[in-house]
C-alpha positions in Angstrom: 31.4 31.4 12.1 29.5 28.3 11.0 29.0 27.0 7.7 26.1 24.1 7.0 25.3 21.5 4.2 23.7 18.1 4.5 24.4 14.4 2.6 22.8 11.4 2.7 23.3 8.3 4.9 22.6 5.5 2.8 20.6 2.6 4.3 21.6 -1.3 4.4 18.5 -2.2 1.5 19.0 -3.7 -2.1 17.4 -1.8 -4.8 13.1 -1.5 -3.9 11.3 -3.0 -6.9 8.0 -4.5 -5.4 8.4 -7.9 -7.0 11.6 -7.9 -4.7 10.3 -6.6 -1.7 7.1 -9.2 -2.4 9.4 -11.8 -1.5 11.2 -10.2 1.0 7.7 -10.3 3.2 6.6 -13.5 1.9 10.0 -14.9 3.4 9.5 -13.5 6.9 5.6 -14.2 6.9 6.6 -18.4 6.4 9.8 -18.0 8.8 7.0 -16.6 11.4 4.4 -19.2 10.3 6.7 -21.9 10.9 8.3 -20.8 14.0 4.8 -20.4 15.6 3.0 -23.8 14.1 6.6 -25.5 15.4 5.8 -23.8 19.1 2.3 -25.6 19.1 3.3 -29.4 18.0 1.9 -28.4 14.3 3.8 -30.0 11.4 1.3 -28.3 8.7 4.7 -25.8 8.1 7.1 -28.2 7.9 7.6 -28.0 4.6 7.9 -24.1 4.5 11.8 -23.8 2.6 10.4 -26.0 0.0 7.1 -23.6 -0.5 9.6 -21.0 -0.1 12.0 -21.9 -3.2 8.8 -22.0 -5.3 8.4 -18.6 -5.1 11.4 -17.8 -5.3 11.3 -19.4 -8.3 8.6 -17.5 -10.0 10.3 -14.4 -9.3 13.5 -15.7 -11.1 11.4 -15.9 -14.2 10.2 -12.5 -13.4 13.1 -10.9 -13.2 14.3 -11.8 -16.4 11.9 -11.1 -18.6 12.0 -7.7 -20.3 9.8 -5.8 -22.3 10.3 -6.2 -26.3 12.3 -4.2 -28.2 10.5 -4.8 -31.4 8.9 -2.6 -33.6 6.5 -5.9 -34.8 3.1 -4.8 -33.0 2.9 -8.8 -32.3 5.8 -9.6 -31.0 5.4 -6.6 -28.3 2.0 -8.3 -27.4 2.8 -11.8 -27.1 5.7 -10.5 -24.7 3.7 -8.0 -22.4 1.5 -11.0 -22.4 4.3 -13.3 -21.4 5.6 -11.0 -18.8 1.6 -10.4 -17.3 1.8 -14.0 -17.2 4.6 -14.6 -15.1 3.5 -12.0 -12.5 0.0 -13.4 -12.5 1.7 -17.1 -11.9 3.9 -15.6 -8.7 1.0 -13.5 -7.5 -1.3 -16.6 -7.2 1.6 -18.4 -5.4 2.3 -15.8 -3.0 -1.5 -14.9 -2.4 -1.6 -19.3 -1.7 1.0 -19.1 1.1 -0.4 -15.6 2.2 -4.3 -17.3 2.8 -2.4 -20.1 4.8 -0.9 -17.8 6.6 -3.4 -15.9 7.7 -5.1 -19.5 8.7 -2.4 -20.3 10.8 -2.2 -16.8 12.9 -5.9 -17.1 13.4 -5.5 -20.5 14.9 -2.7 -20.1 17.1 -2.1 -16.7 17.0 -4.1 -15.7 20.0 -1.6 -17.9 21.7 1.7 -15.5 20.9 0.4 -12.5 21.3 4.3 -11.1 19.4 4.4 -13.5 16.8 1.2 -12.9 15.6 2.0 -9.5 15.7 5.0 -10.1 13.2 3.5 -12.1 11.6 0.3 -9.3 10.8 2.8 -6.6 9.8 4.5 -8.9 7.5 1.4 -9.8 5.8 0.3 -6.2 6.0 3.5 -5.5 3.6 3.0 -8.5 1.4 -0.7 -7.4 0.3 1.0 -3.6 0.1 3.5 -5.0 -2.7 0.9 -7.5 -4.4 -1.3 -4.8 -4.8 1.1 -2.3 -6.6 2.1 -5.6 -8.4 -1.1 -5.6 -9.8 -1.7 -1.9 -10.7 1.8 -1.7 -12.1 1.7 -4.6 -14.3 -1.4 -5.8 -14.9 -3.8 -2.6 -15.3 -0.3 -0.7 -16.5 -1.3 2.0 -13.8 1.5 4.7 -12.9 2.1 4.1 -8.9 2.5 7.7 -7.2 5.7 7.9 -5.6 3.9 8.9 -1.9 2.5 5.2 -2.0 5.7 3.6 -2.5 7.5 1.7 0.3 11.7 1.5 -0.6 12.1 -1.4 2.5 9.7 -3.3 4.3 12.8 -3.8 7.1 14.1 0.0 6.7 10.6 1.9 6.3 12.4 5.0 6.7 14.6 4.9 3.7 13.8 7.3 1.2 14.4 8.1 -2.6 16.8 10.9 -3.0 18.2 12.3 -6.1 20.6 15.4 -5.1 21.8 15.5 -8.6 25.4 14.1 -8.3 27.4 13.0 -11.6 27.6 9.3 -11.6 25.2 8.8 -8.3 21.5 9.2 -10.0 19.4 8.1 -6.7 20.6 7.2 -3.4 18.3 5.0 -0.9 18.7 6.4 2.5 17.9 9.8 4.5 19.9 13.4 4.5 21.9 14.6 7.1 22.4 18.1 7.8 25.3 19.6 10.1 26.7 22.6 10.8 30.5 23.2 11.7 32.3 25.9 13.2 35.9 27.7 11.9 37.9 25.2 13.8 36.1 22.4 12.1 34.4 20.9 15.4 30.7 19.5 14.3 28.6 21.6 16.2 24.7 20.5 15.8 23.7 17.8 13.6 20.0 16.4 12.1 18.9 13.6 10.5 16.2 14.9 8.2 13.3 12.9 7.6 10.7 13.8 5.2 12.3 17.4 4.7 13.8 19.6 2.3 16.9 21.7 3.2 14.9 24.5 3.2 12.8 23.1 5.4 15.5 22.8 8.1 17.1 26.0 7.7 16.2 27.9 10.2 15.6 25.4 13.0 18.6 23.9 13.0 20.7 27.2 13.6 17.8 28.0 16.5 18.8 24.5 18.1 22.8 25.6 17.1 22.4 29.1 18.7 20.7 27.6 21.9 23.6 25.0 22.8 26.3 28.0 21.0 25.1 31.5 22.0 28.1 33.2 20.7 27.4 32.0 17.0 27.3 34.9 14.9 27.4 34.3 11.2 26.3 30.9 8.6 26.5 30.2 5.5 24.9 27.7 3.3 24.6 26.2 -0.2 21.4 27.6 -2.2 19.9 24.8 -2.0 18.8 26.2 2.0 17.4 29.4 0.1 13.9 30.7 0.5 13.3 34.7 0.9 11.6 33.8 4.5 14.6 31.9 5.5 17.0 35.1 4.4 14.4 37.1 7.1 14.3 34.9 9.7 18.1 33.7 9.9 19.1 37.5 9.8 17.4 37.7 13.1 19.1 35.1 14.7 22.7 36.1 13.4 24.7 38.9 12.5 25.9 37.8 9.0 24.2 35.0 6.8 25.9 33.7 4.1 22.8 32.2 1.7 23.1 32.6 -2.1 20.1 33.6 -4.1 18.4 31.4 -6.4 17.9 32.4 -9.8 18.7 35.5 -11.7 19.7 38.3 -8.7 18.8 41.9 -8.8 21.3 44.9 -9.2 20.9 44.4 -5.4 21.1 41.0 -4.3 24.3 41.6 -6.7 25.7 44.2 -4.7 25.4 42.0 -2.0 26.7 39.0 -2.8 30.2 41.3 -4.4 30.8 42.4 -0.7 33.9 41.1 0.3 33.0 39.7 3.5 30.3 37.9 2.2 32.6 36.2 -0.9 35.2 35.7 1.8 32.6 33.8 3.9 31.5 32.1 0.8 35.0 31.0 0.1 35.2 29.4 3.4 31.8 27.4 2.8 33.5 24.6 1.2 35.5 23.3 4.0 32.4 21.7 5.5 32.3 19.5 2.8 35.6 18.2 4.5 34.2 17.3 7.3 31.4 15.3 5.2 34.3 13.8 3.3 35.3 12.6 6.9 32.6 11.2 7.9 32.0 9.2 5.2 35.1 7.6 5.2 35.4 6.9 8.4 32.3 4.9 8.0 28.9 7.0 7.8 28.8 6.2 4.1 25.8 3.7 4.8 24.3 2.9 8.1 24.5 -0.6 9.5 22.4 -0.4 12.3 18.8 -1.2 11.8 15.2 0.9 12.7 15.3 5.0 12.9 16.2 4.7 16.3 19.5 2.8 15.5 19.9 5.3 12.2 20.1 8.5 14.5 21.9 6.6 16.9 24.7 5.4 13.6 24.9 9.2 12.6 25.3 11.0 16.5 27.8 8.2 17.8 29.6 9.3 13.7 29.7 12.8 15.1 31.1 12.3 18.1 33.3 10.0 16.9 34.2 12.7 14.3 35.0 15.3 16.8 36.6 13.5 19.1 38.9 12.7 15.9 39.6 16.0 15.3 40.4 17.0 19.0 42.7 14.7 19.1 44.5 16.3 15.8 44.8 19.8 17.3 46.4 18.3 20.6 48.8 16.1 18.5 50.0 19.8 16.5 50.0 21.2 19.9 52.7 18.4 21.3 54.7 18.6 17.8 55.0 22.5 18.4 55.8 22.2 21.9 58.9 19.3 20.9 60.1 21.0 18.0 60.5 24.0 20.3 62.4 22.5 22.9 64.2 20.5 20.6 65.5 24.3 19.1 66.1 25.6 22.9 68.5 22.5 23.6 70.4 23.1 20.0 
């Protein structure tokens, strides 16, 4: 018996408004500027912190300007003006430092191959966020949420909204696993660009391969599509997947058996093992690329395991003292 669920791993990122993330790139792009006019004698950077704290500067004055409240027609003009304003003032002062830039990789780029290459992908990223600056603000254009980047250092985060009380969005990816009846963490994913429903299937294929003896899962409904109730029939003897919606006199019948509420009833206990993980760290991941994420979350579920081997041993030496402990009495 296995049971499956997935939660997300938050990445290490602040919240992704572009104005942010704007100056996240503009900071790398004069860090890699400098470093590689420094390595050629040039001292046309040498003033890069100070260029630096004058955009960060702007985007102070950005960030706290909000859009009127008023119902005065005027007043809500002259402050979408004011705030069009400001963003047209930091966009001009990043798009300055950003021409330079590009100067300085073209003259002295050719000779660091690496840094120049840093230094393209950071620009790359800059005229990404200045771009949807513009759109956003200044043609008050709706950016589709396919075009948005959430990190320009984590480029795999992604948006999720699961629906929890109290946790609206969480920046990161989802994690599937499935665990077995004596809580061991059997087969684990790291879900990237998929839906639950997605991974259904495939997972318990990859589970079954490395576990032929599996026999029966269960999931959440959220893992529910009527091909997914076909094809995961044909991999186990008993699947444990709750319709969506309103169920027919059938799917009632079904779901009344009492092997398939007992089942059900058991489902819950994987969310232990979630619980576990998170504590025990896998909350947010610390390490950095997707590499290092899948990396973060497998050495977690070993870690996790190993935890919980070393539980059933330690009840297995209590028995054993407690009985000898009785044989001497």
């Amino acid at each position: 018996m296995a049971r499956g669920d997935s939660f997300v791993v938050e990445t290490n990122v602040h919240f992704p408004a572009d104005i942010s993330q704007l100056y996240d790139a503009m900071r790398k792009v004069l860090e890699v500027c400098a470093t590689l006019s420094a390595l050629q004698g040039s001292t046309q950077w040498r003033q890069f912190s100070h260029n630096l704290r004058g955009i960060k500067r702007l985007l102070r004055v950005v960030h706290k300007l909000k859009k009127s409240t008023s119902k005065n027609p005027e007043k809500k003009a002259h402050k979408d003006q004011k705030i069009k304003q400001a963003h047209r003032e930091y966009l001009a002062a990043a798009n300055h430092q950003l021409q330079r830039a590009m100067s300085t990789g073209a003259e002295f780029g050719c000779l660091n191959p690496l840094l120049l290459s840093k230094l393209n992908h950071y620009v790359a990223h800059a005229e990404v966020q200045m771009d949807q600056i513009r759109r956003r603000v200044l043609n008050e254009e709706i950016i589709a949420h396919s075009e948005k980047v959430f990190s320009i250092f984590q480029p795999h985060t992604e948006w999720i909204s699961k629906g929890k009380a109290g946790v609206p969005v969480e920046l990161g990816l989802k994690v599937c696993v499935i665990e077995d009846q004596y809580r061991f963490i059997l087969h684990h994913q790291v879900m990237e660009k998929v839906t639950d429903s997605d991974i259904a299937v495939s997972i318990v294929e990859e589970t079954k391969m490395r576990f032929p003896n599996l026999q029966a899962i269960s999931y959440d409904k959220g893992f529910h599509t009527p091909q997914n109730q076909i094809e995961l029939k044909t991999l186990v003897e008993k699947v444990v997947l709750p319709k969506k919606g309103k169920l027919s006199k059938l799917d009632k019948a079904h779901e009344s058996e009492p092997e398939f509420r007992k089942l059900r009833r058991q489902h819950s206990a994987v969310e232990s093992a979630i619980n576990a993980l998170e504590v025990h760290g896998l909350d947010i991941c610390l390490d950095h690329g997707i590499k290092g994420f899948k990396r973060y979350v497998a050495l977690a579920v070993l870690a996790r395991n190993i935890h919980r081997f070393g539980v059933i041993l330690s009840q297995q030496d209590g028995k054993r003292q407690r009985g000898a402990y009785k044989k001497a009495a």
